[in-house]
N, CA, C and O atoms as a MOPAC input file, in Angstrom:
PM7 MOZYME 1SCF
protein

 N     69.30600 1    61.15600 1    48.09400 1
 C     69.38100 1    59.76600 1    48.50300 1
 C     68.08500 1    59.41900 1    49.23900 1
 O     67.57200 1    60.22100 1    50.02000 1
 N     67.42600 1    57.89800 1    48.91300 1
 C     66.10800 1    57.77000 1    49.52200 1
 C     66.46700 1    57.23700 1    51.12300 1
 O     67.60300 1    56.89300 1    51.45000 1
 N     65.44400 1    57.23300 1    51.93300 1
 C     65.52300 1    56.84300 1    53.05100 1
 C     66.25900 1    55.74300 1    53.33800 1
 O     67.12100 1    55.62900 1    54.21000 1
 N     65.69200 1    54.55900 1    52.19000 1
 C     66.25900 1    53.07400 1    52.31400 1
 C     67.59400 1    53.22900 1    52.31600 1
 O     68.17700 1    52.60400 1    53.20200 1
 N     68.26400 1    53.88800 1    51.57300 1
 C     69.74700 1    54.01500 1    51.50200 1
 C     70.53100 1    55.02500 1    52.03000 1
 O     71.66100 1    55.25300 1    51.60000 1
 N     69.95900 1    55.71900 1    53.03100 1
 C     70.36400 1    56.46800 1    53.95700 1
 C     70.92900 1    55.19700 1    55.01500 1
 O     72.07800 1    54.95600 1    55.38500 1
 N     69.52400 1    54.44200 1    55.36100 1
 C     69.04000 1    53.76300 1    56.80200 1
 C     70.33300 1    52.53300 1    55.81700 1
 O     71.44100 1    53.06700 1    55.85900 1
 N     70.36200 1    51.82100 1    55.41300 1
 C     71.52700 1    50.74100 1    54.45500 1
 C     72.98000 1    51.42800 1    55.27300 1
 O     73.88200 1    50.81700 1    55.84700 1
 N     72.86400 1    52.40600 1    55.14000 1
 C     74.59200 1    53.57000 1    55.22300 1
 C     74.50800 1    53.11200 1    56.61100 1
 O     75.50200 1    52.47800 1    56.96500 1
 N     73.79200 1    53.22900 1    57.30300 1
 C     73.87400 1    53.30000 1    58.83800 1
 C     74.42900 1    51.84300 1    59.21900 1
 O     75.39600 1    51.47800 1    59.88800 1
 N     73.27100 1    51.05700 1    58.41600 1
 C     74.25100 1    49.75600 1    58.92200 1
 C     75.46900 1    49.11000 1    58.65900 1
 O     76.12200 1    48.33700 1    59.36000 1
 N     75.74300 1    49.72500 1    57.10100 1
 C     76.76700 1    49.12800 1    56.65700 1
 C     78.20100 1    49.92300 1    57.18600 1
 O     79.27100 1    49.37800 1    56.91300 1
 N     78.20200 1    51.11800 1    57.88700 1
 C     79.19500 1    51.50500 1    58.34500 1
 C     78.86800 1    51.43700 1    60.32000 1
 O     79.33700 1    52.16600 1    61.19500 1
 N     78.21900 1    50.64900 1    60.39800 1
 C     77.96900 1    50.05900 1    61.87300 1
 C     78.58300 1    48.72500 1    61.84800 1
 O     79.33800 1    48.22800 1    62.68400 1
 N     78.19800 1    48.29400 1    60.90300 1
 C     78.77800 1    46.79400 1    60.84500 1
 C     80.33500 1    46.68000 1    60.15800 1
 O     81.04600 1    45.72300 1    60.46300 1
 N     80.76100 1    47.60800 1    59.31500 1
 C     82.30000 1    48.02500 1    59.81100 1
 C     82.77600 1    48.03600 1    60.14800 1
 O     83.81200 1    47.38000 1    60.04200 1
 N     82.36100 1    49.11900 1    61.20500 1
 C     82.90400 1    48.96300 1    62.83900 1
 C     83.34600 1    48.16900 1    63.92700 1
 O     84.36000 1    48.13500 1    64.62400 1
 N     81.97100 1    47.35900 1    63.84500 1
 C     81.96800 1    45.95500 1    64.73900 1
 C     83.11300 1    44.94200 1    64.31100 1
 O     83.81400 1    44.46400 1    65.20400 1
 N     83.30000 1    44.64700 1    63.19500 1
 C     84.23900 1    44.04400 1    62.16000 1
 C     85.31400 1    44.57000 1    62.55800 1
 O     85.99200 1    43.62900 1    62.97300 1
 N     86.03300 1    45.77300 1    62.71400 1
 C     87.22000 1    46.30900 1    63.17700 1
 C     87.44300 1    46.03900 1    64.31300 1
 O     88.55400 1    45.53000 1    64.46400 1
 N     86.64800 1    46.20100 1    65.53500 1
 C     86.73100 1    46.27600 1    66.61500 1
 C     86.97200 1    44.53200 1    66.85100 1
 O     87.74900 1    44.20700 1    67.74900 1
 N     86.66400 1    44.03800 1    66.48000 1
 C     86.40100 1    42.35900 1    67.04300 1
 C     88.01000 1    41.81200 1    66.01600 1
 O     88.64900 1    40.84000 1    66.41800 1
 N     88.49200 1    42.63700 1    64.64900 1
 C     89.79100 1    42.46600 1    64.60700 1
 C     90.70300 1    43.02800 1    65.27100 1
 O     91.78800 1    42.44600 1    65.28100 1
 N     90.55500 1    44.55200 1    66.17000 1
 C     91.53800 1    44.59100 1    67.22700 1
 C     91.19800 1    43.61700 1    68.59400 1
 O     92.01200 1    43.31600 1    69.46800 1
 N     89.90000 1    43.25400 1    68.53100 1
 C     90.58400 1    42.05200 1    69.90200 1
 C     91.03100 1    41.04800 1    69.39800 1
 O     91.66000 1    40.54500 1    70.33000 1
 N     91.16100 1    40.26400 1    68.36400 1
 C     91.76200 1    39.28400 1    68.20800 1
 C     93.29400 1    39.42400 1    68.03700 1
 O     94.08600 1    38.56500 1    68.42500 1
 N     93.61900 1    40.49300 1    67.46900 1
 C     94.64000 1    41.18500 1    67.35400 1
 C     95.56500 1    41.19200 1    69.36400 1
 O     96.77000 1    40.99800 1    69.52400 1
 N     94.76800 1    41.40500 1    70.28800 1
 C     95.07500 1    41.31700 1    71.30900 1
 C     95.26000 1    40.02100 1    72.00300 1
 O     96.05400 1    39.78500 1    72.91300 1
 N     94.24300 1    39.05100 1    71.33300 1
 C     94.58800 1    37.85000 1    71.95700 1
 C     95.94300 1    37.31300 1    71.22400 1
 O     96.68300 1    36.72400 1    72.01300 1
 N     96.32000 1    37.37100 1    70.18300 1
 C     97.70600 1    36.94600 1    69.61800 1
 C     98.58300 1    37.84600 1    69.57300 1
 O     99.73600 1    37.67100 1    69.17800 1
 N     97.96300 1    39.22400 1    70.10400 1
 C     99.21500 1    39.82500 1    71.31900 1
 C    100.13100 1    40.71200 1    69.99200 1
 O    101.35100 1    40.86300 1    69.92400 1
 N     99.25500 1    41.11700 1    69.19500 1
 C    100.12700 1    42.17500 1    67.84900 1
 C     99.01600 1    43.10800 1    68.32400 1
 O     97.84400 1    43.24400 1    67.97500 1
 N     99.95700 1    43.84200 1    69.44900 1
 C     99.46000 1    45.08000 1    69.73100 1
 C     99.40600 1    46.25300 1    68.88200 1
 O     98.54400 1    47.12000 1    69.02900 1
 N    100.35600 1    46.30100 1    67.95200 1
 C    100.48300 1    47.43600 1    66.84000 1
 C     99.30300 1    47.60200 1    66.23800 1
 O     98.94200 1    48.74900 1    65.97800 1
 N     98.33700 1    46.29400 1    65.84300 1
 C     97.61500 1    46.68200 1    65.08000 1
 C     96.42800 1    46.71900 1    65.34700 1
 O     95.59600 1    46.37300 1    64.50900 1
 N     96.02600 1    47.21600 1    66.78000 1
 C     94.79700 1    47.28200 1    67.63200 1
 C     94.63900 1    48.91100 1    67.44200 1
 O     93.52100 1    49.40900 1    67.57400 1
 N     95.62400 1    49.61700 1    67.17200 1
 C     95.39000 1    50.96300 1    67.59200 1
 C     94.53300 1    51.77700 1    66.47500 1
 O     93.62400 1    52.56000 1    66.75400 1
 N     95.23700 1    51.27400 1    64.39900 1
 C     94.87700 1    51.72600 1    63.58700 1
 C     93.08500 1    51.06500 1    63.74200 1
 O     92.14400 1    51.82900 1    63.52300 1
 N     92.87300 1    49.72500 1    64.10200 1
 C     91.67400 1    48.99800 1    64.00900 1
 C     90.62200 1    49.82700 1    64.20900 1
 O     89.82300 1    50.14800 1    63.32900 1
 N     90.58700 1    50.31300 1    65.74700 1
 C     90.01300 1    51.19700 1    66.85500 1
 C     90.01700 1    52.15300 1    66.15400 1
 O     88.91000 1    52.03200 1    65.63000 1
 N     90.60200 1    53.36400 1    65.58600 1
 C     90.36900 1    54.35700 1    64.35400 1
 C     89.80400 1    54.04100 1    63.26200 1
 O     88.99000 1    54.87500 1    62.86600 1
 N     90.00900 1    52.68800 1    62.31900 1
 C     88.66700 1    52.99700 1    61.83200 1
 C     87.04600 1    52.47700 1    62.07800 1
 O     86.09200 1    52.74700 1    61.34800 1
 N     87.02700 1    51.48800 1    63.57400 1
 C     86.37600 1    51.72700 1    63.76800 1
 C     85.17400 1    53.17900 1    64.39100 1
 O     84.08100 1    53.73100 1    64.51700 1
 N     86.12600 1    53.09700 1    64.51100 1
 C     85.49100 1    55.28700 1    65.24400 1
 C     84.98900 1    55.51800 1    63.68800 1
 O     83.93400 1    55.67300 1    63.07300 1
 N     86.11400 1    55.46000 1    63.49100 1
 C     85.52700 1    56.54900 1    61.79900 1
 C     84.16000 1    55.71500 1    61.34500 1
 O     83.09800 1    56.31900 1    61.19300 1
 N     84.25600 1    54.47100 1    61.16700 1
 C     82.61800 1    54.21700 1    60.42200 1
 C     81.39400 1    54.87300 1    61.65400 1
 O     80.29900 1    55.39200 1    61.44000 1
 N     82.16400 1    54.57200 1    63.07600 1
 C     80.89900 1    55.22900 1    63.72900 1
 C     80.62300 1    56.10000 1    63.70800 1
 O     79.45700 1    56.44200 1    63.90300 1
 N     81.67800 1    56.96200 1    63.43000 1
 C     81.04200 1    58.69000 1    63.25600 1
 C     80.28700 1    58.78700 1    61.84000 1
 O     79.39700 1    59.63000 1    61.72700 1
 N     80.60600 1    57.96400 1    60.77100 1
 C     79.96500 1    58.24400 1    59.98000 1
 C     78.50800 1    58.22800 1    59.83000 1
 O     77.73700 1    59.01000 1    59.27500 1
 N     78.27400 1    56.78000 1    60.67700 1
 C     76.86400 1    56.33800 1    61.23500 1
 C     76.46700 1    57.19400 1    62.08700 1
 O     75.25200 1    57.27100 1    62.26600 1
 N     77.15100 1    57.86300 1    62.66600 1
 C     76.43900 1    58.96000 1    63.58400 1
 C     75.84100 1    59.93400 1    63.63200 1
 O     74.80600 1    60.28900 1    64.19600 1
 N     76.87900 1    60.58600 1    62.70000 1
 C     76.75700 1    61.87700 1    61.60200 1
 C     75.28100 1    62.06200 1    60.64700 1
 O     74.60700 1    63.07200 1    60.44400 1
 N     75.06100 1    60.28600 1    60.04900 1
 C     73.59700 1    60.25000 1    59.46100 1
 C     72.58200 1    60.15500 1    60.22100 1
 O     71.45400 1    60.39500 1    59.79100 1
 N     72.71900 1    59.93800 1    60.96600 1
 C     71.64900 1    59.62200 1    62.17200 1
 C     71.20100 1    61.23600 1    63.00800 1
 O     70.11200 1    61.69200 1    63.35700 1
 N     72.29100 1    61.64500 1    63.08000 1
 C     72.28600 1    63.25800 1    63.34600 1
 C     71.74900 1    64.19900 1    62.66900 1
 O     71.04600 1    65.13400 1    63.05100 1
 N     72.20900 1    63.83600 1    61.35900 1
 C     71.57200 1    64.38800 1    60.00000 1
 C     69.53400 1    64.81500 1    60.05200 1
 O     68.76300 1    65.77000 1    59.96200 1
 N     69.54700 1    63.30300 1    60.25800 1
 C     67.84800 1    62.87400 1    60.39500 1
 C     67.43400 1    63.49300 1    61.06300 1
 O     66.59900 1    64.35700 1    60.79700 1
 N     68.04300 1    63.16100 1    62.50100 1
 C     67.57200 1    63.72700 1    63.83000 1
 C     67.09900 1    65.42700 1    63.65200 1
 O     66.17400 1    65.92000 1    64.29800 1
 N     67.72800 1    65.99800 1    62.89700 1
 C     67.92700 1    67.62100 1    62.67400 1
 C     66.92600 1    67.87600 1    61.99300 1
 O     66.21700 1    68.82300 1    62.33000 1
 N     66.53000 1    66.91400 1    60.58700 1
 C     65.44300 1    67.46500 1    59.93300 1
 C     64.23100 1    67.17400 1    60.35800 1
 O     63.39400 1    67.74000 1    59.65400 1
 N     63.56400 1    66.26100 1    61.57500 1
 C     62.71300 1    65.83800 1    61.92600 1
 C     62.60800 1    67.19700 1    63.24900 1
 O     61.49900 1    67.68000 1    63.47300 1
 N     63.29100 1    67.47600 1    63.68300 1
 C     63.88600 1    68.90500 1    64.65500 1
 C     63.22600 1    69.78100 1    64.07300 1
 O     62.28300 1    70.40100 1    64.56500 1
 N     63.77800 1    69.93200 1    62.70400 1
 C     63.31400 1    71.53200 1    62.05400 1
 C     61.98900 1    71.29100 1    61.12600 1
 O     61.72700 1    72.16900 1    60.30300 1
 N     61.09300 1    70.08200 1    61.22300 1
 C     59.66100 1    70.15000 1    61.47700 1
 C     60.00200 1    69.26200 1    59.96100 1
 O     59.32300 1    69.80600 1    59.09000 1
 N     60.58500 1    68.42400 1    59.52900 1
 C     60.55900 1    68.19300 1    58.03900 1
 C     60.11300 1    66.48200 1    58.56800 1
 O     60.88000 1    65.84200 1    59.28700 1
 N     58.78600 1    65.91500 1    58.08700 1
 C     58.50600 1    64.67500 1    58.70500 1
 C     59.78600 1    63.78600 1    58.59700 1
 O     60.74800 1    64.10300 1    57.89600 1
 N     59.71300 1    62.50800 1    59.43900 1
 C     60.96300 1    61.28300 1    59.20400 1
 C     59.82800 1    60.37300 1    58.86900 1
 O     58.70000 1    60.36500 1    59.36300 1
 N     60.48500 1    59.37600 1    57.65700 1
 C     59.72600 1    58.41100 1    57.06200 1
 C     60.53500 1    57.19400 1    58.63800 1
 O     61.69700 1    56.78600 1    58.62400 1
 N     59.60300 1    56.92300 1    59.66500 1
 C     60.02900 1    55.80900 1    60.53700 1
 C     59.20500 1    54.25800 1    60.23700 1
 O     58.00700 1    54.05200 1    60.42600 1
 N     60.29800 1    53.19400 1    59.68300 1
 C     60.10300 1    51.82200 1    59.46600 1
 C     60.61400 1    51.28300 1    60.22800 1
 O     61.26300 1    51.68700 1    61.19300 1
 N     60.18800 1    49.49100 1    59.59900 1
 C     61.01900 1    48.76200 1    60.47300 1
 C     62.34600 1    48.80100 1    60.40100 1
 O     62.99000 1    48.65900 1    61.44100 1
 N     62.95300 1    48.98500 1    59.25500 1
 C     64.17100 1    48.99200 1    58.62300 1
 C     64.83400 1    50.04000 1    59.28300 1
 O     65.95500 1    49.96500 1    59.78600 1
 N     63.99400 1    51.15500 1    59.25800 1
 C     64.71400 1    52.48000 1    59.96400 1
 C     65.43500 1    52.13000 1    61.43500 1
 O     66.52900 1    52.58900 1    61.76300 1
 N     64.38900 1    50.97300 1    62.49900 1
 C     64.53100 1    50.87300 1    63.81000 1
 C     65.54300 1    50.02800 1    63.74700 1
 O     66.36600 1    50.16600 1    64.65200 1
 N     65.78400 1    49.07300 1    62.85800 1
 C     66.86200 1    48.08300 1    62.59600 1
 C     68.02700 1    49.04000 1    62.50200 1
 O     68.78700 1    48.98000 1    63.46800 1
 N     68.23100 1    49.60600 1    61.88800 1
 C     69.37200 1    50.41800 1    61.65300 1
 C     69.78100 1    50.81000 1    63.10000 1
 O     70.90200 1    50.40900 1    63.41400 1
 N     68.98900 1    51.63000 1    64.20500 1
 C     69.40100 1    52.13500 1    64.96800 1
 C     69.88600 1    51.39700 1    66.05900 1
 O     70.75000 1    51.75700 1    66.85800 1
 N     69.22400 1    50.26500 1    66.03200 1
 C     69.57200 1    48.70200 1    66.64200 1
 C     71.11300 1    48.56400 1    66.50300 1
 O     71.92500 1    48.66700 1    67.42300 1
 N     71.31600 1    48.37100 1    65.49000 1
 C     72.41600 1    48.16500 1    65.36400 1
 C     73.93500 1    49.06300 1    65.62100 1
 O     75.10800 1    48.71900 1    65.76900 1
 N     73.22400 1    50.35400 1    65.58500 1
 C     74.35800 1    51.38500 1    65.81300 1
 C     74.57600 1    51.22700 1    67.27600 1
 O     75.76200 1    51.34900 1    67.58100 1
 N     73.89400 1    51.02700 1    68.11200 1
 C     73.87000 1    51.39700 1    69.46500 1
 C     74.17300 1    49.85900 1    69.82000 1
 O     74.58000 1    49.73000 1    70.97500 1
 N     74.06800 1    48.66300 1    69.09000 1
 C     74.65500 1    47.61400 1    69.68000 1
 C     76.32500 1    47.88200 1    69.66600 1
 O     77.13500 1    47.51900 1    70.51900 1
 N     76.59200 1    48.68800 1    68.33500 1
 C     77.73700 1    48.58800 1    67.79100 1
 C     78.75500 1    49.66900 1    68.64500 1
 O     79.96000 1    49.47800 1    68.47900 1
 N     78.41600 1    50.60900 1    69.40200 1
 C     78.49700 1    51.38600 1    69.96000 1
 C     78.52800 1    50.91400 1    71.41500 1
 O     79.44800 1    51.55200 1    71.92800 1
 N     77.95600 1    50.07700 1    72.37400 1
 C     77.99700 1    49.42300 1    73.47300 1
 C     79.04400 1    48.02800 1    73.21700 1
 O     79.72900 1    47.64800 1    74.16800 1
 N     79.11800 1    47.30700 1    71.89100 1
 C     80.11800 1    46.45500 1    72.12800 1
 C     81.74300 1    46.92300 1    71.91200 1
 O     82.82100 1    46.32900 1    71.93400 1
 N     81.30900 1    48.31000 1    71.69300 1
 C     83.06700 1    49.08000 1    71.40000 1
 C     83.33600 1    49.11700 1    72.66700 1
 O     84.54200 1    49.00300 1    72.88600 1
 N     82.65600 1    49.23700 1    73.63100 1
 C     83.00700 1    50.02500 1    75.32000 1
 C     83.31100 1    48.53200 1    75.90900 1
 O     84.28300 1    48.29600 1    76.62800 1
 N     82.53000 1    47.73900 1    75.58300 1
 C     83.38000 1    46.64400 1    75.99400 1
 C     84.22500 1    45.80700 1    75.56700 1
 O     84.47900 1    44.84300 1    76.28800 1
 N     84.86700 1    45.94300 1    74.32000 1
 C     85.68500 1    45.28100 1    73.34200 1
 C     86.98000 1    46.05200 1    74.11300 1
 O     87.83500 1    45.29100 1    74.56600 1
 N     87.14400 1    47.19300 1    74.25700 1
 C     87.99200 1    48.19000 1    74.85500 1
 C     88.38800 1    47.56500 1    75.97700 1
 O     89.58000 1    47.42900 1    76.25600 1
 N     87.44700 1    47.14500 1    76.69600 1
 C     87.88200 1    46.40800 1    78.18600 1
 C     88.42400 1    45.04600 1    77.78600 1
 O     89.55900 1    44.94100 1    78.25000 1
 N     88.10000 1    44.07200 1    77.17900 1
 C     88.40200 1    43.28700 1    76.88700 1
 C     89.93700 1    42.95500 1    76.35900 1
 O     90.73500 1    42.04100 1    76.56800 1
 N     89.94000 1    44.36200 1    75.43900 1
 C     91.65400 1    44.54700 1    74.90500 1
 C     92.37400 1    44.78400 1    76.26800 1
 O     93.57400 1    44.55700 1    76.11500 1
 N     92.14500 1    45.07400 1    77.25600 1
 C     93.16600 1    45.60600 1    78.11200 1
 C     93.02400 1    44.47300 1    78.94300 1
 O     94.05300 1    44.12900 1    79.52400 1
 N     91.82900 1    43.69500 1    79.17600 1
 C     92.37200 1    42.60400 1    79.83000 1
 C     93.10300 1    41.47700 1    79.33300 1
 O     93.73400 1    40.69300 1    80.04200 1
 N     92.96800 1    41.41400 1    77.80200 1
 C     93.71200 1    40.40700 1    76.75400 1
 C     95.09900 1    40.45400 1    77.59200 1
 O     95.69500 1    39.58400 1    78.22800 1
 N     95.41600 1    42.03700 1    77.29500 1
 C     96.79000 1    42.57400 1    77.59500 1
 C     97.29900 1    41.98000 1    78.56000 1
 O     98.32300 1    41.29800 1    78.55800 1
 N     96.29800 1    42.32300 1    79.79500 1
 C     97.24200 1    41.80600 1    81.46400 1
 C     96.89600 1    40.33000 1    81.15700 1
 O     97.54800 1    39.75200 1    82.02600 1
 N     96.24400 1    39.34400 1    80.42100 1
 C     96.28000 1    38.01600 1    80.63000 1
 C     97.80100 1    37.90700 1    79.77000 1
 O     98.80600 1    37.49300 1    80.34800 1
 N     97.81300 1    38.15100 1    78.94100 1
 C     99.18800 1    37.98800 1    77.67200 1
 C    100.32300 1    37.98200 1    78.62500 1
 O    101.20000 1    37.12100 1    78.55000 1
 N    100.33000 1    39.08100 1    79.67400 1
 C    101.26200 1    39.73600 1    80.15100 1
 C    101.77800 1    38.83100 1    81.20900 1
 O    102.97500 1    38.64200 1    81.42500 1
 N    100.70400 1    38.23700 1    81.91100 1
 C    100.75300 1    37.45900 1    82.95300 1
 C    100.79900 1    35.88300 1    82.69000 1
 O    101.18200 1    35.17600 1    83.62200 1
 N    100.38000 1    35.19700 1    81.30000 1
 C    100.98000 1    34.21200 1    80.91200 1
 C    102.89400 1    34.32400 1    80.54100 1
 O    103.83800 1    33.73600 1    81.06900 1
 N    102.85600 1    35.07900 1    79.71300 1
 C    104.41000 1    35.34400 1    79.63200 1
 C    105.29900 1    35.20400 1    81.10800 1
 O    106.23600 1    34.41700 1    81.24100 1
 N    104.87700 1    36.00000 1    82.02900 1
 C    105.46300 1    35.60400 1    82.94300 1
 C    105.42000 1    34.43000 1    83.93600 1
 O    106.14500 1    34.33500 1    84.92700 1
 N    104.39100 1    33.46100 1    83.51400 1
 C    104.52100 1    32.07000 1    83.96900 1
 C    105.60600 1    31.16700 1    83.50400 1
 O    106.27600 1    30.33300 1    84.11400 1
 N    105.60100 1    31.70200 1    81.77700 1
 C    106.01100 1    30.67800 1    80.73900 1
 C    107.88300 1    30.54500 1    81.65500 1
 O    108.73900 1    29.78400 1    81.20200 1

């Protein structure tokens, strides 16, 4: 597989992720908690997958084998690590969905 479609993999299972994660918070704001939990799994899973390639790289540039580094390449990593910092706070966000849900109900 060429670089371009290595560095493609990275984003397209980064942007997966993000996509999952932003359907378990919405999932939290209309309060169908059931289906926040599978969301959050596969978001993990595209990130590990993105991770895993990125690891991959990291190893052969390690064991002295050059890395072809572009713009495209830096884009990619952009994005993993956005995708990866908005999980940590999407997470917070679900749990505060929760206590707002929780605490409207008990106004109603």
């Amino acid at each position: 597989m060429d670089i371009e479609q290595i560095v493609m993999n990275i984003i397209i299972y980064s942007g997966d992720a993000r996509g999952y994660l932003y359907e378990a918070l919405n999932s939290a704001k209309e309060g169908k908690y059931d289906e926040i939990e599978p969301l959050i799994e596969k978001a993990n899973d595209a990130i590990g997958k993105a991770h895993d390639i990125q690891t991959t790289m990291l190893q052969q540039e390690a064991s002295g084998e050059p890395l072809k580094v572009s713009v495209l390449f830096v884009h990619s990593q952009d994005h993993l690590m956005t995708t990866i910092s908005e999980k940590n706070m999407i997470m917070e966000m679900i749990e505060m969905r929760k206590l707002i849900n929780s605490l409207s109900d008990k106004l109603k």
